[in-house]
N, C-alpha and C positions, 0 to 999 in steps of 0.2 A: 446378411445384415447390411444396412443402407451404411457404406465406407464413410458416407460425409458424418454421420451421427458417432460412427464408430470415433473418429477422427476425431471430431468435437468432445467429445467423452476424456478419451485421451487426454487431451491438450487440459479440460479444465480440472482431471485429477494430478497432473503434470505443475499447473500451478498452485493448485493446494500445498500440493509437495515440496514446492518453492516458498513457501510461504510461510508454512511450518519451520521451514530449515534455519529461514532469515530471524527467529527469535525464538530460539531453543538453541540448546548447547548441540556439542557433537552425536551425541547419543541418542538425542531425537530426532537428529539430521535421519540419521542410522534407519532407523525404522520409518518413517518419514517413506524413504528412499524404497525398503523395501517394500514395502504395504504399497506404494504407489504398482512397483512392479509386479505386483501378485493380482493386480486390476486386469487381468487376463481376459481369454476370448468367452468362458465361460462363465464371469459376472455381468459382463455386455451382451451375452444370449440371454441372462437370467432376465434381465432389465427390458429387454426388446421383446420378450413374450409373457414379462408384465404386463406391458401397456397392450400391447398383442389381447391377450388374457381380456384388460379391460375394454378396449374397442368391442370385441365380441359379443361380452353379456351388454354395453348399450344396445348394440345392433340387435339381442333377443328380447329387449325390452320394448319394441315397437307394440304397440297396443290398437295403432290407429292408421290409417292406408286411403287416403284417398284415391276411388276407383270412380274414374271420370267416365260417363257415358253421353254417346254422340249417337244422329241417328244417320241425316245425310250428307254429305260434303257436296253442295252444288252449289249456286244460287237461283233461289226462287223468292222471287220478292214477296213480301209478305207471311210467308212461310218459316214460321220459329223451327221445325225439325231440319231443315235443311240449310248447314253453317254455309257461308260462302269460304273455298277453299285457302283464300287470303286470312282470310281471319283466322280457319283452324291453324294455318300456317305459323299466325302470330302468338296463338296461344304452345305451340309447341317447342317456337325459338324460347318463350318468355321459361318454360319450362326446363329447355336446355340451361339458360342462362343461369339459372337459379340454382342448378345442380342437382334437377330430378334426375332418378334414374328408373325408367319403367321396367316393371316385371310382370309377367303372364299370373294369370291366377291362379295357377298349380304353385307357380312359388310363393305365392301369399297364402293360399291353404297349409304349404309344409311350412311355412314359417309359422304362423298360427297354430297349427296343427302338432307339428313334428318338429321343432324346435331347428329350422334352419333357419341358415341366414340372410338376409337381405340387406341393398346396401341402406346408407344412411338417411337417405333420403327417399324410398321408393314411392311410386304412383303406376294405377293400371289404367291402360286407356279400351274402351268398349264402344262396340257400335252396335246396336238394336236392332234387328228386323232383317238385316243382308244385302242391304240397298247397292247396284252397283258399281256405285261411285266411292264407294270403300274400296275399293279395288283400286280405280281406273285414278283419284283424285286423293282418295286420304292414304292411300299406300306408298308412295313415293315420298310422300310429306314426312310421314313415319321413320319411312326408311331413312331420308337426309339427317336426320334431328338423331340415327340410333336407338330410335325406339321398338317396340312389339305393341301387337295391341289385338284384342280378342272381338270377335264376331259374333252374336249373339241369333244364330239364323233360325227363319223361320220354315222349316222342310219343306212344306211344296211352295214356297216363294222362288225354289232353287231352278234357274235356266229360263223364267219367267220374266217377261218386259221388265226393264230396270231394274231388274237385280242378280246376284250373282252368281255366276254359271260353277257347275261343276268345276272344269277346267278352274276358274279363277279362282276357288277356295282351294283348290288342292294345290294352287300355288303360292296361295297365301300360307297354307299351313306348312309347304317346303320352306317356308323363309319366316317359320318358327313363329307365326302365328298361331292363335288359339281358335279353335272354333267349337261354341257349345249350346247349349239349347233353347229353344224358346216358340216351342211346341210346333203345330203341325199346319195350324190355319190362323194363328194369333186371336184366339177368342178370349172374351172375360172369362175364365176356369172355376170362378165359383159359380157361375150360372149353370157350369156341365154338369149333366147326369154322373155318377162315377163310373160307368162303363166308355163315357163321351170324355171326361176326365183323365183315364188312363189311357185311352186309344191319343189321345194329343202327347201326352208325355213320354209315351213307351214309343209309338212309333217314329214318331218324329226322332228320337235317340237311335234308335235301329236303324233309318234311313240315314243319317248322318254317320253312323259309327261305319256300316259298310260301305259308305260311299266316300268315306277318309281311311279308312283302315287302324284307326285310331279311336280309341276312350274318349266316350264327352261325357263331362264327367261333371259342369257348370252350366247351371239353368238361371234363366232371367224369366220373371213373370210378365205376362202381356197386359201392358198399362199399368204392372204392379200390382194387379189384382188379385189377393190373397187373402184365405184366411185359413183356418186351423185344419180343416179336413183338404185343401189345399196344399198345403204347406207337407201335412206329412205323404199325401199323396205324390209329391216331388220325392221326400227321401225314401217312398216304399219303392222309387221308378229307377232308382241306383244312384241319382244324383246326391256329388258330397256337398255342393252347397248352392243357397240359391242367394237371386238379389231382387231388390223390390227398386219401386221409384220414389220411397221416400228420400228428403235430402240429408245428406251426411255422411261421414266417411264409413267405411268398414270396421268394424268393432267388436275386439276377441271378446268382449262384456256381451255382447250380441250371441243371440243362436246364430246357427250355421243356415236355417232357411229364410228368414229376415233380414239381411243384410242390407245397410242404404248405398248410394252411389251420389255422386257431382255431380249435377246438371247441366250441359252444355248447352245453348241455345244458340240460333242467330242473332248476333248483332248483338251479342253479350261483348261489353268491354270489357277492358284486361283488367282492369279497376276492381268489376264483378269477381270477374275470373281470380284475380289474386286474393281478394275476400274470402272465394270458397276453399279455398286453398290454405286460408289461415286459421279458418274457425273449422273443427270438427263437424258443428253442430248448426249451419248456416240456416 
Protein backbone atom coordinates (compact mmCIF):
# COMPACT_ATOMS: atom_id res chain seq x y z
CA UNK A 1 0.00 0.00 0.00
CA UNK A 2 1.20 3.69 -1.09
CA UNK A 3 2.80 4.63 2.88
CA UNK A 4 1.79 8.38 1.95
CA UNK A 5 -2.15 7.41 1.69
CA UNK A 6 -1.73 4.99 4.44
CA UNK A 7 -0.38 7.91 6.50
CA UNK A 8 -2.90 10.34 5.33
CA UNK A 9 -5.66 7.89 6.26
CA UNK A 10 -4.28 7.82 9.74
CA UNK A 11 -3.79 11.16 10.47
CA UNK A 12 -7.50 12.16 9.25
CA UNK A 13 -9.21 9.15 11.43
CA UNK A 14 -6.61 10.50 14.16
CA UNK A 15 -8.45 13.84 14.07
CA UNK A 16 -11.86 12.57 13.88
CA UNK A 17 -10.91 11.02 17.16
CA UNK A 18 -9.85 14.40 18.50
CA UNK A 19 -12.75 15.76 17.70
CA UNK A 20 -15.11 13.57 19.07
CA UNK A 21 -13.24 13.59 22.44
CA UNK A 22 -13.39 17.67 22.43
CA UNK A 23 -17.42 17.48 22.95
CA UNK A 24 -18.48 14.27 24.48
CA UNK A 25 -17.91 13.36 28.04
CA UNK A 26 -15.27 10.72 29.24
CA UNK A 27 -16.83 7.73 27.85
CA UNK A 28 -17.10 8.70 24.36
CA UNK A 29 -13.48 9.93 24.58
CA UNK A 30 -13.26 6.07 25.46
CA UNK A 31 -14.50 4.63 22.44
CA UNK A 32 -13.52 7.53 20.29
CA UNK A 33 -10.04 6.29 21.28
CA UNK A 34 -10.57 2.76 20.62
CA UNK A 35 -12.35 2.53 17.36
CA UNK A 36 -9.69 5.09 16.08
CA UNK A 37 -7.15 2.15 17.12
CA UNK A 38 -8.98 -0.84 15.71
CA UNK A 39 -8.47 1.44 12.01
CA UNK A 40 -5.78 -1.22 11.35
CA UNK A 41 -3.67 -2.62 8.41
CA UNK A 42 -6.66 -4.46 7.30
CA UNK A 43 -9.55 -1.71 6.88
CA UNK A 44 -6.64 0.36 4.86
CA UNK A 45 -6.17 -2.93 2.52
CA UNK A 46 -10.14 -3.26 2.41
CA UNK A 47 -10.22 0.58 1.25
CA UNK A 48 -7.10 0.42 -1.21
CA UNK A 49 -8.70 -2.77 -3.23
CA UNK A 50 -11.98 -0.87 -3.13
CA UNK A 51 -10.80 1.76 -5.39
CA UNK A 52 -8.26 -0.96 -6.68
CA UNK A 53 -11.72 -3.13 -7.41
CA UNK A 54 -13.17 0.19 -9.06
CA UNK A 55 -10.21 1.39 -11.35
CA UNK A 56 -10.41 -2.19 -12.95
CA UNK A 57 -14.10 -2.58 -14.00
CA UNK A 58 -13.47 1.25 -15.67
CA UNK A 59 -10.52 -0.08 -17.33
CA UNK A 60 -13.16 -3.15 -18.66
CA UNK A 61 -15.49 -0.88 -19.68
CA UNK A 62 -13.41 0.52 -22.68
CA UNK A 63 -15.92 0.03 -25.60
CA UNK A 64 -13.78 2.22 -27.99
CA UNK A 65 -9.82 2.15 -29.13
CA UNK A 66 -8.56 4.36 -31.55
CA UNK A 67 -6.28 2.31 -34.04
CA UNK A 68 -4.40 4.83 -36.02
CA UNK A 69 -3.11 3.68 -39.42
CA UNK A 70 -0.03 5.10 -41.37
CA UNK A 71 1.45 4.01 -44.63
CA UNK A 72 4.85 5.82 -45.16
CA UNK A 73 7.13 7.83 -43.06
CA UNK A 74 9.30 9.79 -45.62
CA UNK A 75 8.71 13.01 -47.45
CA UNK A 76 7.43 12.97 -50.72
CA UNK A 77 5.91 16.08 -51.74
CA UNK A 78 2.70 15.87 -52.84
CA UNK A 79 2.14 12.47 -51.71
CA UNK A 80 -0.71 12.12 -49.01
CA UNK A 81 0.56 8.14 -48.07
CA UNK A 82 3.92 9.17 -47.16
CA UNK A 83 3.84 11.51 -43.52
CA UNK A 84 7.03 13.42 -43.35
CA UNK A 85 8.87 12.02 -40.45
CA UNK A 86 8.81 15.40 -38.47
CA UNK A 87 5.23 15.45 -38.42
CA UNK A 88 4.77 11.59 -37.50
CA UNK A 89 7.26 12.73 -34.83
CA UNK A 90 4.76 15.54 -33.61
CA UNK A 91 1.90 13.60 -33.73
CA UNK A 92 3.55 10.96 -31.29
CA UNK A 93 5.04 13.54 -28.74
CA UNK A 94 1.27 15.28 -28.79
CA UNK A 95 0.27 11.50 -27.99
CA UNK A 96 2.72 11.18 -25.31
CA UNK A 97 1.76 14.38 -23.89
CA UNK A 98 -1.79 13.51 -23.40
CA UNK A 99 -1.18 10.36 -21.79
CA UNK A 100 -1.66 7.70 -24.50
CA UNK A 101 -0.61 4.56 -23.87
CA UNK A 102 -0.14 2.19 -27.11
CA UNK A 103 -0.92 -1.36 -27.12
CA UNK A 104 -0.53 -4.13 -29.97
CA UNK A 105 -3.68 -5.60 -31.17
CA UNK A 106 -3.43 -8.99 -29.39
CA UNK A 107 -4.17 -6.82 -26.39
CA UNK A 108 -7.07 -5.01 -27.78
CA UNK A 109 -8.47 -8.40 -29.08
CA UNK A 110 -8.12 -9.89 -25.20
CA UNK A 111 -9.34 -6.98 -23.91
CA UNK A 112 -12.52 -6.98 -26.22
CA UNK A 113 -12.43 -10.56 -26.32
CA UNK A 114 -11.25 -12.08 -23.02
CA UNK A 115 -11.94 -9.50 -20.60
CA UNK A 116 -8.25 -8.11 -19.99
CA UNK A 117 -7.04 -5.04 -19.18
CA UNK A 118 -5.79 -2.12 -20.80
CA UNK A 119 -4.60 0.93 -19.46
CA UNK A 120 -6.75 4.18 -19.34
CA UNK A 121 -6.12 5.60 -21.99
CA UNK A 122 -4.83 3.06 -24.86
CA UNK A 123 -4.25 3.69 -28.77
CA UNK A 124 -2.76 1.29 -31.52
CA UNK A 125 -0.49 2.63 -34.13
CA UNK A 126 -0.46 0.51 -37.71
CA UNK A 127 1.34 0.78 -40.78
CA UNK A 128 -0.17 -0.72 -44.33
CA UNK A 129 1.67 -2.35 -47.06
CA UNK A 130 5.59 -2.71 -45.21
CA UNK A 131 7.08 0.19 -46.59
CA UNK A 132 10.83 0.41 -45.50
CA UNK A 133 10.86 3.47 -43.84
CA UNK A 134 8.72 1.95 -40.99
CA UNK A 135 11.72 0.52 -40.02
CA UNK A 136 14.50 2.72 -40.96
CA UNK A 137 12.27 6.28 -40.01
CA UNK A 138 8.97 5.41 -38.00
CA UNK A 139 10.82 2.86 -35.71
CA UNK A 140 13.10 4.88 -33.75
CA UNK A 141 10.31 7.67 -33.47
CA UNK A 142 8.21 4.84 -31.72
CA UNK A 143 10.71 3.63 -29.80
CA UNK A 144 11.69 7.29 -28.27
CA UNK A 145 7.99 8.15 -27.36
CA UNK A 146 7.61 4.07 -25.61
CA UNK A 147 5.38 3.04 -27.98
CA UNK A 148 4.69 -0.50 -30.23
CA UNK A 149 3.08 -0.34 -33.29
CA UNK A 150 1.91 -3.22 -35.81
CA UNK A 151 2.88 -3.73 -39.57
CA UNK A 152 0.30 -4.64 -41.68
CA UNK A 153 2.63 -6.50 -44.74
CA UNK A 154 2.09 -7.42 -47.91
CA UNK A 155 4.25 -11.08 -48.48
CA UNK A 156 5.97 -10.72 -51.70
CA UNK A 157 6.54 -6.88 -50.96
CA UNK A 158 9.01 -8.52 -48.38
CA UNK A 159 13.09 -7.83 -49.41
CA UNK A 160 11.70 -5.82 -52.37
CA UNK A 161 12.98 -2.11 -53.40
CA UNK A 162 11.59 0.09 -50.63
CA UNK A 163 10.32 -2.18 -48.36
CA UNK A 164 11.01 -4.29 -45.58
CA UNK A 165 13.64 -6.96 -45.59
CA UNK A 166 13.19 -10.01 -43.74
CA UNK A 167 16.06 -9.25 -41.48
CA UNK A 168 14.11 -5.84 -40.50
CA UNK A 169 10.77 -7.33 -39.52
CA UNK A 170 12.32 -10.04 -37.49
CA UNK A 171 13.79 -7.18 -35.69
CA UNK A 172 11.05 -5.27 -35.41
CA UNK A 173 9.10 -8.08 -34.01
CA UNK A 174 12.17 -8.90 -31.39
CA UNK A 175 11.40 -5.43 -30.16
CA UNK A 176 7.63 -6.47 -29.69
CA UNK A 177 6.36 -5.38 -32.57
CA UNK A 178 3.34 -6.87 -34.45
CA UNK A 179 3.25 -8.12 -37.66
CA UNK A 180 0.14 -9.31 -39.61
CA UNK A 181 -1.53 -9.73 -42.73
CA UNK A 182 -2.51 -8.16 -45.71
CA UNK A 183 -2.43 -10.53 -48.41
CA UNK A 184 0.10 -11.68 -50.97
CA UNK A 185 0.03 -8.99 -53.97
CA UNK A 186 -2.33 -6.26 -52.34
CA UNK A 187 -5.26 -6.81 -54.82
CA UNK A 188 -9.08 -5.52 -54.54
CA UNK A 189 -10.37 -9.26 -53.08
CA UNK A 190 -13.76 -9.04 -54.03
CA UNK A 191 -12.77 -8.97 -57.72
CA UNK A 192 -10.72 -12.53 -56.83
CA UNK A 193 -12.03 -15.66 -58.06
CA UNK A 194 -12.36 -17.65 -54.56
CA UNK A 195 -9.49 -19.96 -55.36
CA UNK A 196 -7.51 -16.43 -56.26
CA UNK A 197 -9.20 -15.31 -52.94
CA UNK A 198 -7.86 -17.93 -50.61
CA UNK A 199 -4.38 -18.46 -52.45
CA UNK A 200 -3.77 -14.26 -51.23
CA UNK A 201 -5.11 -14.91 -47.75
CA UNK A 202 -3.64 -18.49 -46.84
CA UNK A 203 -0.49 -18.00 -48.42
CA UNK A 204 0.51 -14.80 -47.59
CA UNK A 205 -0.29 -16.00 -43.69
CA UNK A 206 2.06 -19.17 -44.23
CA UNK A 207 4.78 -17.13 -45.74
CA UNK A 208 4.76 -14.77 -42.88
CA UNK A 209 3.96 -17.25 -39.98
CA UNK A 210 7.26 -19.36 -41.04
CA UNK A 211 9.25 -16.61 -41.89
CA UNK A 212 8.51 -14.96 -38.05
CA UNK A 213 8.07 -18.19 -36.43
CA UNK A 214 5.14 -16.64 -34.90
CA UNK A 215 0.99 -16.54 -35.19
CA UNK A 216 -0.48 -13.75 -37.50
CA UNK A 217 -3.24 -13.81 -36.49
CA UNK A 218 -4.62 -9.62 -37.74
CA UNK A 219 -5.54 -8.89 -41.42
CA UNK A 220 -6.14 -5.44 -42.90
CA UNK A 221 -7.94 -5.36 -46.35
CA UNK A 222 -6.20 -3.78 -49.35
CA UNK A 223 -7.83 -0.46 -49.99
CA UNK A 224 -10.57 -1.68 -47.48
CA UNK A 225 -12.10 -3.60 -49.91
CA UNK A 226 -14.63 -5.90 -48.61
CA UNK A 227 -17.58 -7.48 -48.69
CA UNK A 228 -19.64 -10.47 -47.15
CA UNK A 229 -18.08 -13.51 -49.08
CA UNK A 230 -14.72 -11.43 -48.34
CA UNK A 231 -15.03 -10.96 -44.97
CA UNK A 232 -15.94 -14.54 -44.05
CA UNK A 233 -13.33 -15.79 -46.48
CA UNK A 234 -10.56 -13.81 -43.87
CA UNK A 235 -12.22 -15.77 -40.82
CA UNK A 236 -12.38 -19.29 -42.92
CA UNK A 237 -8.27 -18.19 -43.32
CA UNK A 238 -7.71 -18.32 -39.34
CA UNK A 239 -7.60 -14.67 -38.90
CA UNK A 240 -9.32 -13.52 -35.35
CA UNK A 241 -9.87 -10.14 -36.67
CA UNK A 242 -9.89 -7.82 -39.62
CA UNK A 243 -9.82 -4.01 -40.31
CA UNK A 244 -11.09 -1.90 -43.09
CA UNK A 245 -10.45 1.87 -44.19
CA UNK A 246 -13.45 3.13 -43.11
CA UNK A 247 -13.03 6.15 -40.43
CA UNK A 248 -13.49 5.47 -36.89
CA UNK A 249 -12.27 3.89 -33.90
CA UNK A 250 -12.59 0.15 -33.18
CA UNK A 251 -15.94 -0.94 -31.79
CA UNK A 252 -16.75 -4.11 -29.50
CA UNK A 253 -20.55 -3.02 -31.02
CA UNK A 254 -18.69 -3.89 -34.33
CA UNK A 255 -17.95 -7.56 -35.81
CA UNK A 256 -14.58 -8.64 -35.50
CA UNK A 257 -14.09 -8.54 -39.51
CA UNK A 258 -15.35 -4.81 -40.04
CA UNK A 259 -13.44 -2.96 -37.91
CA UNK A 260 -12.60 1.00 -38.75
CA UNK A 261 -9.19 2.76 -38.14
CA UNK A 262 -7.72 6.75 -37.91
CA UNK A 263 -6.47 7.99 -40.90
CA UNK A 264 -3.18 9.37 -40.86
CA UNK A 265 -2.23 11.45 -43.79
CA UNK A 266 0.58 14.02 -44.86
CA UNK A 267 0.38 17.25 -43.82
CA UNK A 268 -2.61 16.41 -41.55
CA UNK A 269 -2.27 19.09 -38.57
CA UNK A 270 -2.50 18.32 -34.99
CA UNK A 271 -5.71 20.28 -35.05
CA UNK A 272 -6.99 17.30 -37.38
CA UNK A 273 -5.19 14.79 -35.57
CA UNK A 274 -6.58 15.79 -32.11
CA UNK A 275 -10.31 15.90 -33.69
CA UNK A 276 -9.96 12.31 -34.71
CA UNK A 277 -8.93 11.40 -31.57
CA UNK A 278 -12.00 13.08 -29.86
CA UNK A 279 -14.71 11.90 -31.88
CA UNK A 280 -15.19 8.04 -32.35
CA UNK A 281 -17.18 8.63 -35.31
CA UNK A 282 -15.00 11.43 -37.41
Amino acid sequence: MNKIVKKLLLVVFFLIGLGISGCSDEKASNVTSQSTLSFDESSLAKIESSNITAKVQDLREVQQIPVLYYHSIMLEEGNEVRMPPEQFEAQMSYMRDKGYESVSLNELYNAFYNNEILPPKPFVITFDDGYEDNYTNAFPIVEKYGFTATVFMVSSYIDGDGFLSWTQLRELVANEWEVAGHTVSHPYLSQCDRKALFNELLSSKETLEKGLGQPIKFFAYPYGDVNEDVAQAVKDSGYVMAFTTKRGWVDLSLDKWHQKRVYCFANMGLNEFSRRLQDSNY
